[in-house]
N, C-alpha and C positions, 0 to 999 in steps of 0.2 A: 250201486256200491262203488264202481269204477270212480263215479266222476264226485262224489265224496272224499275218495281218498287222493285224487289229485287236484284237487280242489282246495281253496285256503278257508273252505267251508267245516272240511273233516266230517266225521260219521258222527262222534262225539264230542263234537267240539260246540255246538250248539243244539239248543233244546229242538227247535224247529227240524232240524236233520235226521235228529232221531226217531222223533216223532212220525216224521215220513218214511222213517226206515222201517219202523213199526207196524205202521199203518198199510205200505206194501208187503210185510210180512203176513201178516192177517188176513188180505184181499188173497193172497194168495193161496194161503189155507183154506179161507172159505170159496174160492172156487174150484181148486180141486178136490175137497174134502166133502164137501156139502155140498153145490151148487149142480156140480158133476152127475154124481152118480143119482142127484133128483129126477135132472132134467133126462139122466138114460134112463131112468124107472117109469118119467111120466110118458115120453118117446114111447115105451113099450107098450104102455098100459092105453095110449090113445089107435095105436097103426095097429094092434095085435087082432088076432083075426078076432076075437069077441070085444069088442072095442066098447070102452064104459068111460062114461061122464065121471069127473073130478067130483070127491066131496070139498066140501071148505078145508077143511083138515089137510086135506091134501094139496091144494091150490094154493093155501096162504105161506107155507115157505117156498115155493117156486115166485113169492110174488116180495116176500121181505127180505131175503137174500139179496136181491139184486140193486131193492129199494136201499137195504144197509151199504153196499159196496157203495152206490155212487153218490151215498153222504161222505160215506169216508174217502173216497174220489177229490169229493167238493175239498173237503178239511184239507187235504193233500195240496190242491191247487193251491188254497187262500195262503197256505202256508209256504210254499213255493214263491209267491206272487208277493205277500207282503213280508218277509224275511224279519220276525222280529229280534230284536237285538240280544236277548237273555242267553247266557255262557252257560253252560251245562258244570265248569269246572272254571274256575279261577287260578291263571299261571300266574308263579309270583312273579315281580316285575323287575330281571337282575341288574343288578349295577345300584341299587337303593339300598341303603342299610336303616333297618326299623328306627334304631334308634339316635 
C-alpha cells in the first residue's frame, strides 16, 4: 500500500493496482482463514498418537488452496510486469474549456 501511495501509480488510480491490491487482499484471507487452520487440523490428525490416513475430502483443499493462491500469485506478477494502460477514473484535463 506504501508504495502505491507514493508512487504516480496511486492505489486507484489504475485498474491493474487495484486489482493487485485485491488480489493480496484475498491471498491473505485465504491463508489465514482457510489455509491456516487446515493445515494445524491436518498437522494434528497425521503426528496424533492414533495417526490416520487422509480421505479425499480432506486432501483436496489442503491441495486447491495453495493451487488457487499461486494462480493469483501468477495474475499478480503478469500484472505487475506488463502494467496495462486502462485509468480506473478519468481526471478532466484543466485549462480546456469544452466548448
Amino acid at each position: 500500500m506504501l508504495l502505491g501511495l507514493i508512487t504516480h501509480w496511486g492505489l486507484f488510480r489504475y485498474w491493474w493496482v487495484t486489482i493487485k491490491l485485491t488480489l493480496t487482499a484475498i491471498l491473505t484471507g485465504v491463508i489465514l482463514f482457510v489455509l491456516m487452520p487446515r493445515l494445524s487440523a491436518a498437522a494434528a490428525m497425521a503426528t496424533g498418537p492414533s495417526a490416520q490416513t487422509f480421505a479425499i475430502a480432506e486432501r483436496l483443499p489442503l491441495a486447491v488452496a495453495p493451487a488457487g493462491g499461486v494462480t493469483l500469485l501468477l495474475i499478480a506478477v503478469i500484472l505487475a510486469i506488463y502494467k496495462p494502460p486502462w485509468r480506473l477514473r478519468i481526471r478532466p484535463t484543466q485549462g480546456k474549456n469544452p466548448s
